[in-house]
C-alpha positions as CSV (number, residue, x, y, z in Angstrom):
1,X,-21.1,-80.2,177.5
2,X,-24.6,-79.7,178.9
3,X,-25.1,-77.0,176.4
4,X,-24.7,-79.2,173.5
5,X,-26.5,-82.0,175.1
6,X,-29.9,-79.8,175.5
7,X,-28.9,-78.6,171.6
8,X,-29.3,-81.9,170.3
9,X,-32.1,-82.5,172.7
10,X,-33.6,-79.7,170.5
11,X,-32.9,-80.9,167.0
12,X,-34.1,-84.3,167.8
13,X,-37.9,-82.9,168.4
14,X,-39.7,-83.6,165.2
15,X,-42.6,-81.9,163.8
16,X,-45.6,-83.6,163.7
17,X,-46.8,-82.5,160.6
18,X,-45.8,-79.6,158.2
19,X,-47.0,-77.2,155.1
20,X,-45.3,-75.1,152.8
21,X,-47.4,-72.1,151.2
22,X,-47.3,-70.7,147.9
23,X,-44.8,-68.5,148.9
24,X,-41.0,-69.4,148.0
25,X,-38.2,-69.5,150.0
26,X,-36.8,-65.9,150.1
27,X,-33.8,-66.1,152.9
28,X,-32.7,-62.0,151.6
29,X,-29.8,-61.6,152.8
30,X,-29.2,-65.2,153.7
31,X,-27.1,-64.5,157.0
32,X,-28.4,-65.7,160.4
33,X,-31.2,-63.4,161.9
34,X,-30.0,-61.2,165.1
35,X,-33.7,-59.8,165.3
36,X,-36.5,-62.5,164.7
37,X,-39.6,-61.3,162.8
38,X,-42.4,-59.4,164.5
39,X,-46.4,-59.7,163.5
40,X,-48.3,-56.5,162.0
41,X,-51.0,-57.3,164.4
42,X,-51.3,-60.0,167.3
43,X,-51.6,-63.2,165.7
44,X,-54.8,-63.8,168.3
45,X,-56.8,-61.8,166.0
46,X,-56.5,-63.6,163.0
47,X,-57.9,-66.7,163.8
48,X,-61.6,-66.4,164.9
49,X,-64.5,-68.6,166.8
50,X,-66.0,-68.9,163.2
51,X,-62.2,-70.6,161.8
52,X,-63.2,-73.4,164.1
53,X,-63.8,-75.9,161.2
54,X,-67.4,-77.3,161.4
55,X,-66.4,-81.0,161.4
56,X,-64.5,-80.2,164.3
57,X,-67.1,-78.6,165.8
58,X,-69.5,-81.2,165.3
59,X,-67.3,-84.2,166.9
60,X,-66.4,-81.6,170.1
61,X,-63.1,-81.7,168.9
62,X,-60.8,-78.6,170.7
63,X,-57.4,-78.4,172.0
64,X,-54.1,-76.5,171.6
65,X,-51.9,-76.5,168.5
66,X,-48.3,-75.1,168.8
67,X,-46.6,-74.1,165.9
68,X,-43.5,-73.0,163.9
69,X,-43.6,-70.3,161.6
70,X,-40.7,-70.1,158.8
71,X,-41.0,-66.5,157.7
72,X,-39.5,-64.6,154.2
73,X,-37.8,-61.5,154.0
74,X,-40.7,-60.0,153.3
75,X,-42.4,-60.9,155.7
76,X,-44.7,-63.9,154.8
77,X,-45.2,-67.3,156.2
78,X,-43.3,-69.7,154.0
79,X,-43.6,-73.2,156.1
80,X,-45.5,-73.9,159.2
81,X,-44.3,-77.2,161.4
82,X,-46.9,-78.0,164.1
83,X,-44.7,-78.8,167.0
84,X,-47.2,-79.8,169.2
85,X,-50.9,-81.3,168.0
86,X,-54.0,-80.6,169.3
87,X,-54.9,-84.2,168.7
88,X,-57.2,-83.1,166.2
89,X,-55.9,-83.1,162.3
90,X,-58.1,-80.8,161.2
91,X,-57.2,-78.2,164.1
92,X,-53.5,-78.6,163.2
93,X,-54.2,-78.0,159.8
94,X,-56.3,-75.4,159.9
95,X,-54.2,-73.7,162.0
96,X,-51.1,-73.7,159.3
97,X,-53.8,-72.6,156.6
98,X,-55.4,-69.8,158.2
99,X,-51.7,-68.5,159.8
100,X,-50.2,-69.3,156.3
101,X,-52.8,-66.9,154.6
102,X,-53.3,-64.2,156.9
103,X,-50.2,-63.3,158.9
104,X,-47.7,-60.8,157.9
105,X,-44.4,-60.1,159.6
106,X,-42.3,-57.1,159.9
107,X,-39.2,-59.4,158.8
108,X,-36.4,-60.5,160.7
109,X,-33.1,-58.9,160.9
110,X,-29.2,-59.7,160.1
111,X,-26.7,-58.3,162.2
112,X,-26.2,-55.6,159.8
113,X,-30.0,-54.8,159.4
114,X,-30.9,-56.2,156.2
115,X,-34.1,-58.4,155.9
116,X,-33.5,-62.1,156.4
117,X,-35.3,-65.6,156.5
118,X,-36.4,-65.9,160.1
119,X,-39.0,-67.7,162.1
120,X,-41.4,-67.4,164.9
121,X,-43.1,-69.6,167.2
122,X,-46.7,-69.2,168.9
123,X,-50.1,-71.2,170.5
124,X,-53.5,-71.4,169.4
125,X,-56.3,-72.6,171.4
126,X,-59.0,-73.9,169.9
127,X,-62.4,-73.9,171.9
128,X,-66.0,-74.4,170.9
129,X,-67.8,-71.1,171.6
130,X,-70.6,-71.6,173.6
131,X,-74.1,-71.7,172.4
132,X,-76.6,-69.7,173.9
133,X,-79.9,-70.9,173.4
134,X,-82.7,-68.2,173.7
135,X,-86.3,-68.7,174.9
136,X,-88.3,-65.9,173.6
137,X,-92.2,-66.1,175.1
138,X,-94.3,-63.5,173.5
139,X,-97.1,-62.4,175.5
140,X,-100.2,-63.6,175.0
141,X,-102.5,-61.4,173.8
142,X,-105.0,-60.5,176.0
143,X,-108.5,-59.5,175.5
144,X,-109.2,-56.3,176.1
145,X,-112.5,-55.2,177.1
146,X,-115.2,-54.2,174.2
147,X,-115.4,-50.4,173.6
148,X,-118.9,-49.6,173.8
């Protein structure tokens, strides 16, 4: 009874906001995943200090934005559910655009190893990078003594 008490727990959380890509729905084989999709590359690298949008920048705005990734059989992102909000609605949104564009998945896995819909879960944290200001004095140009 506890189990299905903490499932519904579960399905009760709602997303806070949502966005569906260009890409259409492509479940492949259609049958529950037993291996959940993997990323080509750490998703840490696709989103920069220069993603943070300027707007955002300009009103100090960071913070952390949890997401759900639905992911094709091929390995795209097909629907992103922020499932925790960064406060920000540009950070949450951004964050669905840039992860909707740029990652790719090695996709997830029915039991009897054929490509299937699956989905994958992750955190980005968005921080201003700091400005370093520099303070470049030039010398002074000094007199130098007359050649006679």
């Amino acid at each position: 009874m506890p189990s299905v008490l903490l499932l519904l727990a579960l399905l009760s959380v709602s997303s806070v906001g949502a966005q569906t890509f260009g890409y259409p729905p492509d479940p492949g084989s259609g049958q529950p995943a037993a291996v959940q999709p993997v990323p080509r590359v750490p998703l840490e690298m696709l989103i920069v200090p220069e993603d943070h949008p300027p707007s955002a920048v300009r009103g100090n705005q960071e913070g952390t934005v949890g997401v759900h990734l639905t992911v094709t059989a091929g390995g795209k992102v097909s629907d992103c559910a922020v499932r925790q909000s960064s406060g920000a609605q540009i950070l949450d949104i951004t964050t669905c655009k840039l992860l909707g564009r740029r990652a790719r998945f090695t996709p997830a896995l029915d039991a009897a190893g054929k490509p299937t819909e699956g989905h994958f879960d992750h955190v980005v944290r968005w921080k201003i990078a700091a400005r370093w200001e520099v303070n470049i004095q030039l010398p002074r140009k000094l007199d130098s003594p007359a050649r006679p």
